[in-house]
C-alpha positions in Angstrom: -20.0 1.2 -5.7 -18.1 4.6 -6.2 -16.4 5.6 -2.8 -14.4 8.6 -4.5 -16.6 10.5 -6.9 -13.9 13.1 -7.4 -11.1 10.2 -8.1 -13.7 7.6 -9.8 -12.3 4.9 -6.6 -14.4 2.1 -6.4 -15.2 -0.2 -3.0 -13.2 -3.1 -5.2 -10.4 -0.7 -5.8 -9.9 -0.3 -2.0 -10.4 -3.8 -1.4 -7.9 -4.7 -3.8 -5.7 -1.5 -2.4 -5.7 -3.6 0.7 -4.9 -6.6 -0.6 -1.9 -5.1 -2.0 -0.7 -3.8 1.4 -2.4 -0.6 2.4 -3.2 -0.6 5.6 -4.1 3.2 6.6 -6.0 5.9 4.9 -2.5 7.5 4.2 -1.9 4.4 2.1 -5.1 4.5 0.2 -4.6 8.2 -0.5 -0.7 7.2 -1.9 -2.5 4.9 -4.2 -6.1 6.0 -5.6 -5.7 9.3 -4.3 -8.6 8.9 -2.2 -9.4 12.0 -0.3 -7.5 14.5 -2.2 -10.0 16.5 -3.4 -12.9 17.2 -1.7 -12.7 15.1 1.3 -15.4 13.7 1.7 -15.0 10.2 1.4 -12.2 9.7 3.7 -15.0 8.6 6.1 -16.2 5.8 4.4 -12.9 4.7 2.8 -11.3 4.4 6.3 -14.7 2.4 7.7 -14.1 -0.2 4.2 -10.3 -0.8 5.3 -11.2 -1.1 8.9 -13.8 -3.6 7.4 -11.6 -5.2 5.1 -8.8 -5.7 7.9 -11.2 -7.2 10.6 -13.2 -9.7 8.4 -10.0 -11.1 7.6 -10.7 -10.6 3.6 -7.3 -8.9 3.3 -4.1 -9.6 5.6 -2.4 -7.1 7.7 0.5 -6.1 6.1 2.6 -7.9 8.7 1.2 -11.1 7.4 1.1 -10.4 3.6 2.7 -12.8 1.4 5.9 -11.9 -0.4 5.5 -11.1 -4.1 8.2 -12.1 -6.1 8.3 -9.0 -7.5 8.6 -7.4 -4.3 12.2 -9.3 -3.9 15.0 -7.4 -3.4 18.7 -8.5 -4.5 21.0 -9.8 -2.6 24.8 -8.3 -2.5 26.5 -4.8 -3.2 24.3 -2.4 -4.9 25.7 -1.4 -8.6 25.6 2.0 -7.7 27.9 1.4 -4.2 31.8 2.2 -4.1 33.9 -0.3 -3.9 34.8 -1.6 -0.6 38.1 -0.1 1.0 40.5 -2.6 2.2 42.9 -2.0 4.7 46.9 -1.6 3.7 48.8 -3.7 5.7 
C-alpha cells in the first residue's frame, strides 16, 4: 500500500526503513523523503513506525544488530597528523 503518494513510499519501504534503523519520522523523512511534500502522510507513516516498533517486527535501534558494513576501522584515521612526541 502507498503511504507517500507524492514520494511513491510504500508500507514495505517504511517497514524495511525500520529495520534498517529509523526510529523517528525525522529518520523516515532522511531516507524516503516521507513528508516533504505535501504533508500529509506524516500521520500515517509515524502510526506504521510506532506499529512496527511495538509489535516487535523491527528492533529499536538500541538493539539492532551490527552490519558488517556498518564497522568502523580501528586506529589513526589516514587523514589525521601525525602524533607529536615530546622532546626530551
Amino acid at each position: 500500500m502507498y503511504v507517500c503518494l507524492c514520494r511513491g513510499v510504500t508500507e514495505r519501504e517504511i517497514k524495511q526503513a525500520c529495520e534498517d534503523g529509523a526510529s523517528s519520522l525525522g529518520d523516515l523523512h532522511r531516507e524516503l523523503g516521507v513528508g516533504s511534500d505535501c504533508g500529509r502522510c506524516r500521520c500515517k507513516a509515524r502510526e506504521m513506525l510506532h506499529q512496527f516498533l511495538a509489535r516487535g517486527e523491527v528492533l529499536p535501534p538500541a538493539r539492532q544488530p551490527l552490519r558488517i558494513h556498518q564497522l568502523q576501522p580501528v586506529g589513526r584515521r589516514r587523514d589525521a597528523p601525525p602524533p607529536v612526541r615530546a622532546v626530551a
